[in-house]
C-alpha positions in Angstrom: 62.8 126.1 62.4 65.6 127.5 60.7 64.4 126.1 57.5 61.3 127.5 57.4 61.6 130.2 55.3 63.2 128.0 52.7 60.6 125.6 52.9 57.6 128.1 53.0 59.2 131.1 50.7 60.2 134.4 51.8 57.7 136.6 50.9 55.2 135.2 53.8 57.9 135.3 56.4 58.4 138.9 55.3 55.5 140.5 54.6 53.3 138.6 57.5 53.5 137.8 61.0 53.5 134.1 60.1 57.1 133.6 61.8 55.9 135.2 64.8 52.8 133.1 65.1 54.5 129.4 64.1 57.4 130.4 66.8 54.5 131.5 69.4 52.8 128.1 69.0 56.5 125.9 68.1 58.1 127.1 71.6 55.4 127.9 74.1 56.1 125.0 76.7 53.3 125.7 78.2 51.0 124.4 75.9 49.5 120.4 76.1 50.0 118.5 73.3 46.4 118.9 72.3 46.3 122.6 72.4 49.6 122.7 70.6 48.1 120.8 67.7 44.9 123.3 67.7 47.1 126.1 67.3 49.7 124.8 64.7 46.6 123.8 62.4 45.2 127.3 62.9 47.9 128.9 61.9 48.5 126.3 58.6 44.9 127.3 57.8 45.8 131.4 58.3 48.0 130.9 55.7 47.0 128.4 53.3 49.7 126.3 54.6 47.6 122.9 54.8 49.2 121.3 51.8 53.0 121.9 52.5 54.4 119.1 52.2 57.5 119.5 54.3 55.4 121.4 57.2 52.9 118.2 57.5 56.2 116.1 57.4 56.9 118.1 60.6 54.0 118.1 62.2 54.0 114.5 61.6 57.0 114.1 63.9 56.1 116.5 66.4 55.8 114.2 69.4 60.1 114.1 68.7 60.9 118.2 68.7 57.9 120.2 70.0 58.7 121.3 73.7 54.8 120.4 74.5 55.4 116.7 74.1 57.8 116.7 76.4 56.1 118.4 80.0 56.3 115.3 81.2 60.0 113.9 81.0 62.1 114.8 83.7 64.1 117.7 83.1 62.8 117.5 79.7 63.4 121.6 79.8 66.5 121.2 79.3 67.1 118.9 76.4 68.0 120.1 72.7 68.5 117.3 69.7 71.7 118.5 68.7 73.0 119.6 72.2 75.5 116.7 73.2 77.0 116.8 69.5 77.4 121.3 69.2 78.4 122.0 72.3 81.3 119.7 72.3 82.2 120.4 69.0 81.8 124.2 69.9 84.4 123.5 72.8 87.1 121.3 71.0 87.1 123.5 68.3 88.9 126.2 70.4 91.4 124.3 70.6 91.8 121.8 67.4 91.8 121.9 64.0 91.1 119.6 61.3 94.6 120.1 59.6 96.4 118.3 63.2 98.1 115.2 63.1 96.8 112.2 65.6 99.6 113.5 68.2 98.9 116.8 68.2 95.0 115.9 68.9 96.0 113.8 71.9 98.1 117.1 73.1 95.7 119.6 72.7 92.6 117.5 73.9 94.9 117.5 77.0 94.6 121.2 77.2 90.9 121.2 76.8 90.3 119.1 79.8 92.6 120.5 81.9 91.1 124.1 80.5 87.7 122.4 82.2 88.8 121.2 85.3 90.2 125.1 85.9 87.3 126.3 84.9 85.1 124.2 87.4 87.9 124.8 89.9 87.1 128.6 89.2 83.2 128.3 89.7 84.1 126.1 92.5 86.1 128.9 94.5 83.6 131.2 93.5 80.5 129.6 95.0 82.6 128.5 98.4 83.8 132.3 99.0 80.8 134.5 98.2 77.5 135.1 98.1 75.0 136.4 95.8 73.0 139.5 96.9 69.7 138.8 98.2 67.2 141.4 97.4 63.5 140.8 98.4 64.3 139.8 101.9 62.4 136.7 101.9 63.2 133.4 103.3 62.6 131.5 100.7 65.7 133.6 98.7 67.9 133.1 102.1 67.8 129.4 102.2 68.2 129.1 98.5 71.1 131.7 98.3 73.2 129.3 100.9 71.8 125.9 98.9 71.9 127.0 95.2 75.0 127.4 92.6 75.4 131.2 91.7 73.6 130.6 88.3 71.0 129.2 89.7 70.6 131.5 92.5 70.1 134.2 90.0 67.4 132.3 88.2 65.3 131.4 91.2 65.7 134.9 92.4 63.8 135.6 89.2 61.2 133.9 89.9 60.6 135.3 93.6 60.8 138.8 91.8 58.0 137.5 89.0 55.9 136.0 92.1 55.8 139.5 94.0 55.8 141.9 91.0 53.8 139.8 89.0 51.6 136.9 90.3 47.7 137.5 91.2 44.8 134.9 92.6 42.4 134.7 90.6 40.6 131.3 92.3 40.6 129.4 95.3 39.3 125.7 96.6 39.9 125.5 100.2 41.8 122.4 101.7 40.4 118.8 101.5 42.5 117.6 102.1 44.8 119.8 99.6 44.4 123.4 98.6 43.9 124.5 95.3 45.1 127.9 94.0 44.5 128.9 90.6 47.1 131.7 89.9 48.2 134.1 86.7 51.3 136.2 85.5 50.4 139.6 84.4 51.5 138.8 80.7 49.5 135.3 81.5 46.7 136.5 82.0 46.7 139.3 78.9 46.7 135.8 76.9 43.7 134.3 79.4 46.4 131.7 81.1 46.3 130.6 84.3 47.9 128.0 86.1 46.5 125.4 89.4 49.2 125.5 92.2 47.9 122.7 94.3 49.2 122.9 97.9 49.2 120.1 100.9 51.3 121.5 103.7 51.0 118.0 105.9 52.7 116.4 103.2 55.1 119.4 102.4 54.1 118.7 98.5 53.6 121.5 95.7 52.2 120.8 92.2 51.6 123.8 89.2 50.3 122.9 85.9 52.6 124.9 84.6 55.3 121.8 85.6 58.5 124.4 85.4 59.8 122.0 88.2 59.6 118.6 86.3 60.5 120.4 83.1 63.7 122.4 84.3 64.1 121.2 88.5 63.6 125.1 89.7 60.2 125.9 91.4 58.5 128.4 89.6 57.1 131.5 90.5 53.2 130.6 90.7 54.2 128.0 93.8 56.7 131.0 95.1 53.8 133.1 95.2 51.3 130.5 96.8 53.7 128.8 99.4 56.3 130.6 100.2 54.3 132.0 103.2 52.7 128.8 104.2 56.0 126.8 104.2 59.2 128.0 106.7 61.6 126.8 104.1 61.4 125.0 100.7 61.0 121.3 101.0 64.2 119.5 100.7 63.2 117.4 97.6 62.4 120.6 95.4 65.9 121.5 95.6 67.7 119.2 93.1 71.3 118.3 93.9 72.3 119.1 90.3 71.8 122.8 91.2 73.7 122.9 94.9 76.8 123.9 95.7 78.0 120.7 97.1 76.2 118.9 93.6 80.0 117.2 93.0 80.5 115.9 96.3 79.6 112.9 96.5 81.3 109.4 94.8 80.6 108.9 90.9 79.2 105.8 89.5 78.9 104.2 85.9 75.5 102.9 84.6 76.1 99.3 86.1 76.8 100.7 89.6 80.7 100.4 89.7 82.0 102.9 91.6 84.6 105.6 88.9 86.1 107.8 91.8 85.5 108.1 95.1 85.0 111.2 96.7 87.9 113.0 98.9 85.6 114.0 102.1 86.4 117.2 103.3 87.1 117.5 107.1 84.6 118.6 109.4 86.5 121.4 110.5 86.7 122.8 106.6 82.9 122.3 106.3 82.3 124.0 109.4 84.5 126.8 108.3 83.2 127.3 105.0 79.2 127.5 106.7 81.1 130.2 109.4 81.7 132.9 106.0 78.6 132.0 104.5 76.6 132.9 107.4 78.9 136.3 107.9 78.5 137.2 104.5 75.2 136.9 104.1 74.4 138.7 107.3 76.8 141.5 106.2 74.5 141.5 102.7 71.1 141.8 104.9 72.7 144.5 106.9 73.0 146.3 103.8 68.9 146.8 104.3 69.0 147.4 108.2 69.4 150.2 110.9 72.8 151.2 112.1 72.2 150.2 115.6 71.8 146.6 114.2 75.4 146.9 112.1 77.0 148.0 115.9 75.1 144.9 117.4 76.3 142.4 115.2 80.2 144.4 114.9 80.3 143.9 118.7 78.8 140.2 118.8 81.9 139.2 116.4 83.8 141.3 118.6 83.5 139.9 122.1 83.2 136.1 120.1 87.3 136.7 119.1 88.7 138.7 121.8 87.4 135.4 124.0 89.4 133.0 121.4 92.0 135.3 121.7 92.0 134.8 125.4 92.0 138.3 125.4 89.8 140.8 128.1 91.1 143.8 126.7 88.5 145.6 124.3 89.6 146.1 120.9 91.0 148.8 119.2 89.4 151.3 117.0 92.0 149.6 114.2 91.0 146.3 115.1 87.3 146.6 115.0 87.7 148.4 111.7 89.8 145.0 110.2 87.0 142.8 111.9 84.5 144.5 109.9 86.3 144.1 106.7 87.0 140.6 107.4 83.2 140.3 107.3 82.5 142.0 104.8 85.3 140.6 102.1 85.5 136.9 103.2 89.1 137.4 103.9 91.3 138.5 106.5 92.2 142.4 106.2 95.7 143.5 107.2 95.3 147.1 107.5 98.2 149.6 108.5 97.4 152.7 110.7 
């Protein structure tokens, strides 16, 4: 695509909205193949394009680089042609040149790994210690904010805010034995788009046409919209382990099953500690939303829990229920002076 206006000239990609168009119908993975093909050749005849030799070479290989082609490939979202090559040549590059000798190479490749590993380490301690706020108060955005990586907390919260700002019915099929909703985006339907979110509660299975979940693993905001009050809490299986917190937890194999490393289990206790801040945290967030007589509950639950540990019967001082409080709220224990 960056080619194009080498290949077509500049004054048509200048004076027209022919980029605009070829980039509407190129990246829209939304489209089927079929209606992709429609609106490329619509937009070759708009433009007197039919006889470019270079386009028609393109369009001859589309099934290989047009997002439409690939709806259907597992995570096929996220794939790029050049991505494995750039981005590792992005990375190395910080850190190499082409003017090194072999020795300095093997040195500074060192640094880059161990530049990843504090990286991870980094985004590791980050997701373990806090919490994302949640902000529509729904329970859908609970269970993924404890489940979820930050980054992709922040991108499923998206999609609740598109489902409630957003979404609309505009048909329905009632169950037999699955339900059929036929929902639309504002901007969606503008463009007369919209997408069948089929929905079978006994077998705790969602489908959309748009296929955001088998292109990209994150449920999008058309089944948000449709399920989100029909189901207690997401389905296990729509919430990939790539995206979890605990994704690199578990033993690493090679492609012929041969275990590479085994996994250092955590103890219980650590596990059960780590859950014990999550669940204060984001109760402290929610609180956030609440009335004050519900902060004093939950300050004087937490309360009586450690003056029994402490094996204490006196009530706490004014000093100590102020450090409780910011233990809570921080993730941390506060050691505050009068």
């Amino acid at each position: 695509m960056k080619k194009i206006t080498d290949k077509v000239g500049s004054k048509i990609c200048r004076d027209t909205d022919f980029l605009t168009r070829l980039n509407g119908v190129v990246w829209d993975d939304d489209l089927e193949p079929g209606e992709f093909e429609e609106k490329w050749l619509k937009v070759m005849n708009d433009f007197s394009l039919e006889d470019n030799t270079w386009l028609n070479g393109k369009f001859a290989d589309r099934h290989t680089w047009i997002p439409a082609y690939f709806r259907n490939v597992p995570m096929g979202g996220l794939l790029r042609t050049t991505q494995r090559s750039e981005s590792a040549n992005s990375f190395f590059k910080r850190f190499e040149n082409k003017y090194g000798t072999l020795t300095e190479f093997l040195v500074r490749y060192e640094s880059a790994t161990d530049h990843q590993k504090h990286l991870l380490k980094l985004r590791e301690e980050e997701n373990a210690n806090s919490i994302p706020e949640t902000l529509y108060g729904s329970k859908w955005e609970t269970q993924a904010v404890r489940s979820y990586t930050h980054a992709m907390f922040y991108e499923f919260q998206n999609q609740v805010k598109l489902s409630i700002n957003t979404c609309s019915l505009v048909g329905y099929t009632p169950p037999n034995p699955v339900t059929n909703f036929e929902v639309s985006l504002v901007e969606d339907a503008k463009k007369g788009l919209k997408f069948a979110v089929e929905c079978s509660r006994s077998m705790n299975d969602v489908r959309c046409t748009c296929k955001m979940f088998e292109r990209r693993g994150i449920l999008c905001s058309h089944i948000i919209w449709v399920c989100s009050g029909k189901f207690k809490d997401i389905p296990d299986k729509y919430i990939l382990q790539r995206w979890r917190k605990n994704a690199l937890k578990s033993d690493v194999y090679d492609w012929n099953g041969n275990l590479l490393e085994k996994y250092n289990n955590t103890s219980t206790k650590q596990i059960g500690m780590s859950v014990v801040w999550s669940e204060i945290q984001l109760t402290v967030g929610m609180l956030k939303r609440k009335e004050e007589s519900d902060v004093r509950e939950f300050a004087k639950l937490i309360k009586e829990f450690r003056t029994k540990l402490e094996g204490n019967t006196q009530p706490l001082t004014k000093q100590q229920q102020i450090e409780l409080l910011l233990s809570a709220r921080f993730g941390r224990n506060q050691h505050l002076t009068a």
